[in-house]
C-alpha positions as a printed Julia matrix, in Angstrom:
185×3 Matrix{Float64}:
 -15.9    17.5    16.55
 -17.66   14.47   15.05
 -19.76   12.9    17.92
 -22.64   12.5    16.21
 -20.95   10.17   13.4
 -22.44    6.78   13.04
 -20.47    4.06   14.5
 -20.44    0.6    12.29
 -17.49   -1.49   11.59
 -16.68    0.22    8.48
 -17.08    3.57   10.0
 -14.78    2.08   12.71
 -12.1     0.67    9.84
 -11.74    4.22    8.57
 -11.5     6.25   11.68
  -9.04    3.78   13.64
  -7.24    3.1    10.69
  -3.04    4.13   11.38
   0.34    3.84    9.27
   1.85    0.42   10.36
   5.51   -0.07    9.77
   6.27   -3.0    12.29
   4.64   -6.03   11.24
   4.94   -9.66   12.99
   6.52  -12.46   10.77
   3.29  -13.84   10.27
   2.0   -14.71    6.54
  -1.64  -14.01    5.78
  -4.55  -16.78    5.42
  -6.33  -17.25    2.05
  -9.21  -15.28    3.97
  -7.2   -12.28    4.51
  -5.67  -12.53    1.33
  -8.88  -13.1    -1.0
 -10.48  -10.05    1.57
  -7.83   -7.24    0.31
  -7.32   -9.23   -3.19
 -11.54   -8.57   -3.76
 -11.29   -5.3    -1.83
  -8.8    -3.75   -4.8
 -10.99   -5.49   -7.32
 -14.01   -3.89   -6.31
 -12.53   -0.68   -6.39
 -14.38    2.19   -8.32
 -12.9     3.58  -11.42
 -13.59    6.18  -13.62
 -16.5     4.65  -15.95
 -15.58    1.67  -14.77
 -12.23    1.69  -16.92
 -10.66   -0.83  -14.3
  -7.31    0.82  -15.53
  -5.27   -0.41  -12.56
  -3.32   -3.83  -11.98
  -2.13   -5.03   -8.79
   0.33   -7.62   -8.02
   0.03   -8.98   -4.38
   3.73  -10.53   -3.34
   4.03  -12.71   -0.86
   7.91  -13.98   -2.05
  10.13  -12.97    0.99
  12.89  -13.66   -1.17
  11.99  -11.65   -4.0
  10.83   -8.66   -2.01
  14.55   -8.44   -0.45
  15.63   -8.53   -4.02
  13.53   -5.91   -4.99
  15.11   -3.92   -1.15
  18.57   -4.05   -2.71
  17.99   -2.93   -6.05
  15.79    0.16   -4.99
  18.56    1.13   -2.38
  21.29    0.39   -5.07
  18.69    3.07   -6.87
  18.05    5.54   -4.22
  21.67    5.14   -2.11
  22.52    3.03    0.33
  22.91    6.04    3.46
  19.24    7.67    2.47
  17.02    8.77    4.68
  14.21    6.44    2.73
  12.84    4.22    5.57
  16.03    4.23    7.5
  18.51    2.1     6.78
  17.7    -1.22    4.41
  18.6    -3.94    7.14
  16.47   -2.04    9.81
  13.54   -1.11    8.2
  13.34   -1.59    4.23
  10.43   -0.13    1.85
   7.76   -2.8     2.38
   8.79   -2.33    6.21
   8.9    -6.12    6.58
   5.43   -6.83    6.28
   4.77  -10.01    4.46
   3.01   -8.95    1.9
   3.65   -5.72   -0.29
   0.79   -4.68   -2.93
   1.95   -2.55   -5.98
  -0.59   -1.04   -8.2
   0.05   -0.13  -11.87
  -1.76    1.78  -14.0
  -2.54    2.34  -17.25
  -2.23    5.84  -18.33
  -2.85    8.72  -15.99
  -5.06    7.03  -13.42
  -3.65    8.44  -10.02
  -7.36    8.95   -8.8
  -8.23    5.39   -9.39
  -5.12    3.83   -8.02
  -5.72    6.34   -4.45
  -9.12    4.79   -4.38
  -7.68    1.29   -4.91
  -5.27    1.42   -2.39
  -7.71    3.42    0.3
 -10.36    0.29   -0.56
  -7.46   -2.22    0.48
  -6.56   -0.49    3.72
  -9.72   -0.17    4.85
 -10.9    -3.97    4.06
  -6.96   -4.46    5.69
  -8.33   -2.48    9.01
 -11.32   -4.68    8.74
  -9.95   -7.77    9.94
  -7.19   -6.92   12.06
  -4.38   -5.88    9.45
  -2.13   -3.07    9.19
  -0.98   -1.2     6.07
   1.54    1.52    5.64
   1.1     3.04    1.79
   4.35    3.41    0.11
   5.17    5.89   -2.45
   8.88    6.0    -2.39
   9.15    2.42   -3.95
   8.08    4.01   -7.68
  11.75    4.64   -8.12
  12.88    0.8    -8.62
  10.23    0.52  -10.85
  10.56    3.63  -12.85
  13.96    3.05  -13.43
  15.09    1.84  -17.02
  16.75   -1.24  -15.97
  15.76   -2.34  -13.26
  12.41   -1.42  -13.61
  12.14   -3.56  -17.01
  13.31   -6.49  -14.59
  11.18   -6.12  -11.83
   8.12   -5.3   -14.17
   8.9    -8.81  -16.31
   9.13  -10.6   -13.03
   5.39   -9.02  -11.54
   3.9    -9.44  -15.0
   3.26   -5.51  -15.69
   3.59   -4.37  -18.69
   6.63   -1.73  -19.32
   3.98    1.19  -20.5
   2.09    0.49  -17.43
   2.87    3.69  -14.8
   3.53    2.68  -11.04
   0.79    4.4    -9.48
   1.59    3.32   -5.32
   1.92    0.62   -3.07
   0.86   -1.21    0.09
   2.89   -2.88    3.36
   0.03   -5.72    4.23
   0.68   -7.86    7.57
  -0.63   -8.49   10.95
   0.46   -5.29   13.0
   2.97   -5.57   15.39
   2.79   -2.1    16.8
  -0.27    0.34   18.17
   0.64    3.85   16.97
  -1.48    6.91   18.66
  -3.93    9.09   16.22
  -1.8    11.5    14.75
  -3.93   14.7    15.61
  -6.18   16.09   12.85
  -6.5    19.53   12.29
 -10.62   20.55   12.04
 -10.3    23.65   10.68
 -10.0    21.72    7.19
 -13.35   20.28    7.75
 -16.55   22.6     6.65
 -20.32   22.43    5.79
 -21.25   25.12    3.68
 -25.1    25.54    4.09
């Protein structure tokens, strides 16, 4: 359908760009992580409000934490992303992004997290966006935990967040369906 679309590396990024959920146990460089760190940054926002905050964590310890109190949330026999000790929330990539917002700002946060993927894609990362997570957070204790140990403040909405790690799986497109896909002239 689109063979006439301009091929560039960004056009590439956002076209090739799949869900990742297996990621090698490999930590990212300062380059990769300054990339997706000035990738959300430079995210547009609605009159440049800048309403979202993102905490970037990189604390394997903390992030398995974080695994048992959502499940302890959730139930340990969910469906959520299997079972925790196969494949937990931030699917065991070393870095999970969570993005916070102040007020209603779902629009910005989507454009936030689409900017990091794509920058992600880039240089040879995976992502898998996570919604599912919100419930640790948006719970009244231990969200009030987890938020005082990420530095968000408790009126501060979860908005979404980000599995960020060097892939260790090649998924196939998942087929698209072109009749969503118009020009009206």
């Amino acid at each position: 359908m689109f063979d006439k679309a301009i091929k560039n590396p960004v056009t590439q990024a956002v076209l090739e760009r799949q869900t990742i959920r297996e990621y090698l146990p490999q930590m990212l460089t300062d380059e990769q992580m300054d990339t997706v760190m000035a990738a959300a940054m430079m995210a547009p926002s609605g009159r440049n409000s800048q309403p979202c905050h993102v905490r970037f964590i990189k604390n394997a310890d903390m992030l398995k934490e974080m695994q048992i109190d959502f499940k302890n949330i959730v139930g340990w026999e969910t469906p959520v992303h299997t079972y925790w000790y196969k494949n937990p929330f931030y699917h065991n990539a070393p870095v999970f992004a969570v993005i916070f917002a102040e007020g209603n700002s779902q629009m910005d946060a989507g454009i936030m997290v689409e900017n990091i993927c794509i920058a992600a894609k880039g240089i040879d990362l995976g992502t898998c966006i996570v919604a599912s997570v919100g419930a640790l957070f948006e719970d009244k204790t231990q969200g009030a935990k987890w938020r005082k140990a990420i530095d968000i403040p408790e009126d501060y909405k979860f908005m979404i967040g980000v599995a960020i790690g060097v892939p260790d799986e090649t998924p196939e497109q998942k087929p698209r369906d072109e009749s969503h896909y118009k020009v009206i002239e």
